[in-house]
Legacy VTK file of the C-alpha trace (Angstrom):
# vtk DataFile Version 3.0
C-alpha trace
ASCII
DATASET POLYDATA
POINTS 106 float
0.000 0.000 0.000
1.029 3.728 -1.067
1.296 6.219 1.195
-1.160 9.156 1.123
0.941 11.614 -0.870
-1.244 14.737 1.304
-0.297 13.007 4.268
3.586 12.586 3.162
3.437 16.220 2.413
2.335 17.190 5.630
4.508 15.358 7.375
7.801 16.518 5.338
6.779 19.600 6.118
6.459 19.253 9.817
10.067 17.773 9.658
11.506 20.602 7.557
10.100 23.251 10.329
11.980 21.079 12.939
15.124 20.865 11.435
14.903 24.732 10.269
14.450 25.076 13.870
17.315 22.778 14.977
19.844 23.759 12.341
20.869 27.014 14.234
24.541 26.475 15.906
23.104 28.299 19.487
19.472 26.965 19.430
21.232 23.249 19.196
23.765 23.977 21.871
21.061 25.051 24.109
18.959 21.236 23.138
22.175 19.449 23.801
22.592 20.704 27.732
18.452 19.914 27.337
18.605 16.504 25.845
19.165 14.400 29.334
15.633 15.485 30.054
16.933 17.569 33.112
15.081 21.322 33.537
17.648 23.775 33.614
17.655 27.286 34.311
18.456 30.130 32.119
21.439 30.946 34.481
22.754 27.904 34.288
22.123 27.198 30.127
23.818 30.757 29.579
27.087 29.522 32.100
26.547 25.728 29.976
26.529 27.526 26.512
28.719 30.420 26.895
25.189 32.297 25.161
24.759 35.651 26.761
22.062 37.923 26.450
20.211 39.401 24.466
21.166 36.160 21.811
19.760 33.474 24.771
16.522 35.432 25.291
16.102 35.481 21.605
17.225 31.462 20.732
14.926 30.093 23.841
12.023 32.068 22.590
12.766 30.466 19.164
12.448 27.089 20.506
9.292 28.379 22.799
7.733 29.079 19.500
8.880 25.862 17.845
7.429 23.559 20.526
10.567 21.937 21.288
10.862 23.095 24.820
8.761 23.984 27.638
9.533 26.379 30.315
8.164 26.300 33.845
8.376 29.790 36.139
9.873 29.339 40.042
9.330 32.748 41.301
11.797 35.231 38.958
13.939 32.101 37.266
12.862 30.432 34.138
13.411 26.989 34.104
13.832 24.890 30.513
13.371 21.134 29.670
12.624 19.493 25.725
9.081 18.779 25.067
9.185 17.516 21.636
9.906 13.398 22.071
10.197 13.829 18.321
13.443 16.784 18.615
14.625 14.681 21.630
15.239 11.349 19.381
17.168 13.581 17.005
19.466 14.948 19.139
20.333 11.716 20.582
21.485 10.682 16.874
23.058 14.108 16.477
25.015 13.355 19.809
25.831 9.799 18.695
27.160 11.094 15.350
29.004 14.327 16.501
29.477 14.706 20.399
29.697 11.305 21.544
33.659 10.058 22.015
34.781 7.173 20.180
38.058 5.612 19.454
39.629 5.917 16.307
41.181 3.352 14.592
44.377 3.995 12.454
LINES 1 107
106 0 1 2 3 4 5 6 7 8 9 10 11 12 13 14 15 16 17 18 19 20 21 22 23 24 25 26 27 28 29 30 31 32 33 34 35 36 37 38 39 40 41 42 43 44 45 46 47 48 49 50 51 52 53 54 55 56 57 58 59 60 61 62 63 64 65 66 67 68 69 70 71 72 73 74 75 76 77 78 79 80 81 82 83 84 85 86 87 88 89 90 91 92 93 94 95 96 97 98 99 100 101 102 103 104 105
């Protein structure tokens, strides 16, 4: 059976909004310190990320937008955590393929 090319369009184009969003250098630093599934603060992703403001501010409300993280107010701090399973399954690949250590063989 054939899949539904309206639903294969939809979807690529769901896919193509998350990578747009997850191709930035800074707004896939600030995933990676996300991706354990720990909520961090946006004190401690600025110190993680070397990202100051206003660029942090800006990236976070990026991913806000996107639906790939969710933030949670404790009196004046902001705290951060992924919310998209989907994002979360690509950056463990992207860690895998680019972060992770692995020996080299000569």
């Amino acid at each position: 059976m054939q899949p539904d090319p309206a639903l294969l369009r939809t979807n690529a184009c769901a896919a193509s909004q998350m990578l747009k969003a997850l191709s930035h250098p800074d707004r896939l630093m600030l995933l990676c310190q996300l991706a354990d599934g720990k909520e961090r603060s946006v004190s401690e992703l600025e110190t993680l990320t070397a990202l100051y403001q206003p660029s942090l501010s800006q990236q976070l409300g990026v991913l806000r937008r996107e639906g790939l993280i969710a933030p949670r107010r404790e009196g004046k701090q902001m705290f951060y955590r992924v919310a998209d399973t989907r994002a979360l399954a690509i950056l463990h690949t992207l860690y895998q393929q680019f972060c992770a250590e692995t020996e080299t063989t000569p």
